[in-house]
Residue, then its C-alpha position, 0 to 999 in steps of 0.5 A: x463531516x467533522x474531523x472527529x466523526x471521520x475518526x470515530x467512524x474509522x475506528x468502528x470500521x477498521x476495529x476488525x482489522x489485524x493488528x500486527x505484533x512487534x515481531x511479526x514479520x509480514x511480507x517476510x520468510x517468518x524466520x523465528x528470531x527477534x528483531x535486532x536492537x538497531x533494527x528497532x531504534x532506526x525504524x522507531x526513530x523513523x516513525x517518530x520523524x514521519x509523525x511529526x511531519x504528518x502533524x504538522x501537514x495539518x492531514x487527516x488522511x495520507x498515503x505513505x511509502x516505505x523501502x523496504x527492499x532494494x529495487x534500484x535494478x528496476x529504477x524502483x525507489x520504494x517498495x510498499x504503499x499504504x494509507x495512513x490515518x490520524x487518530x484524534x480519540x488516541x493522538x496518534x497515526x494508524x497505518x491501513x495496508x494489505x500485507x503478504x503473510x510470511x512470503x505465502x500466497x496470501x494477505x490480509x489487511x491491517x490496521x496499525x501503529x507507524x512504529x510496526x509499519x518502519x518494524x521491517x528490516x528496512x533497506x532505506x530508512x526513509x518514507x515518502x507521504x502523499x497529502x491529497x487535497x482536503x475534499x480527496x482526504x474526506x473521500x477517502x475518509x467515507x470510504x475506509x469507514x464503509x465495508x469497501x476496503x474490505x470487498x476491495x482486497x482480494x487474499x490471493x497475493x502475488x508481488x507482482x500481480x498484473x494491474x488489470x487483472x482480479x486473480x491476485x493482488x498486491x498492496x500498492x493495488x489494493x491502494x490504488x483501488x480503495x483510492x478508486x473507490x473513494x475516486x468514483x461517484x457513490x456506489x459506482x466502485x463497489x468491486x475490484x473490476x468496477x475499480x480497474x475499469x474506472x482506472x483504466x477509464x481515469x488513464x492510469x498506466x502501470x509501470x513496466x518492470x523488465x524480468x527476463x525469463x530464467x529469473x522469472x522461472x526461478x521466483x515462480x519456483x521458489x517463492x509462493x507470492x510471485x506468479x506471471x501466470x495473471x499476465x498478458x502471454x505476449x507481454x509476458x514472454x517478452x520478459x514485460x510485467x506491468x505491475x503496480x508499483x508505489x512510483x506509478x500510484x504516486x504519478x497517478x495520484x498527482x496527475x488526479x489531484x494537483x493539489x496534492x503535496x509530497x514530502x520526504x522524511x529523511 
């Protein structure tokens, strides 16, 4: 499929999809203020730059990570995955990403500018961007221009949902499970336990993030996108959360496509 007919294709597929509005503040506690200057110039500035690196990658499709919280406590670097795509009718790039909705319970999928993707109060302000190998770009390319994407996302958001399990979601595993889609042979994943059964079968492991019990009970309480209860209760208990999270969609990634180029933009 010519370059120009994929984007033609996105467009018409991910036209129904939210664009976010520049003070929007998804994933956030949606505190009624406007964004602070400095906050918008770092995270233009970022955008510019990761821009000009996915221009000159020569990709049409990309996956892209931002930090947009500190997780070094989990020996975490990045917080939040997406997919991103090149506009050729508009000249620019177009985040596709699942975002909890100010901290509720809930997400939805966006299509949107780099610009509001970096918008967030950012605790680095630097993203990481995977380029797959061209025929693994034009997979996923088929894909985000089906109805898959869609069918794929389930609202019931939870931080940090269990990898095999369809009660919730989080965005890095709406990611990884569009990527199993476009992964699969035709027709083979069409629905979210079609798409962990071929994770599981293709050898993906999540990683584990160690949560000890009074901190678990305190995000169970106080915060609406945090639940365990999707979790194994052996594992559970033990304080163990297996959860997807950007470092093991971006090792999983790799192990599948050798080809595959990573880039920092710093």
């Amino acid at each position: 499929m010519r370059r120009a007919t994929i984007s033609l294709a996105l467009l018409a597929a991910l036209a129904g999809l939210a664009a976010l509005p520049l003070a929007a503040r998804a994933g956030q506690s949606c505190e009624d203020k406007p964004l602070e200057l400095q906050t918008v110039v770092k995270g233009m500035d970022l955008a510019q730059r990761t821009s000009r690196v996915l221009d000159e990658s020569g990709a049409q499709v990309a996956f892209i990570a931002r930090a947009g919280q500190d997780l070094s406590k989990y020996r975490l670097k990045y917080s939040h995955m997406a997919m991103v795509w090149r506009d050729q009718e508009r000249g620019r790039w177009l985040v596709v990403h699942e975002l909890n909705e100010c901290g509720s319970a809930s997400s939805a999928l966006y299509n949107e500018g780099l610009g509001n993707f970096f918008l967030d109060d950012m605790y680095l302000y630097e993203s990481q961007i995977l380029v797959p190998a061209p025929e693994v770009q034009a997979r996923l390319a088929r894909v985000l221009a089906s109805g898959t994407p869609r069918r794929l996302h389930d609202a019931r958001y939870n931080m940090l949902s269990y990898a095999y399990s369809t009660q919730y979601q989080n965005s890095n595993q709406w990611v990884l499970e569009t990527y199993a889609a476009a992964s699969a042979a035709p027709g083979q994943v069409e629905t979210r336990a079609e798409a962990q059964a071929w994770l599981k079968q293709a050898g993906f492991r999540p990683i584990t993030v160690e949560i000890p019990a009074l901190a678990r009970l305190g995000a169970r309480m106080f915060r609406a996108n945090v639940a365990f209860d999707d979790h194994p209760t052996d594992r559970r208990m033990a304080g163990q959360i297996d959860t997807v999270t950007v470092d093991a969609v971006m090792r999983f990634l790799k192990q599948q496509d050798r080809q595959a180029r990573e880039l920092t933009v710093r």
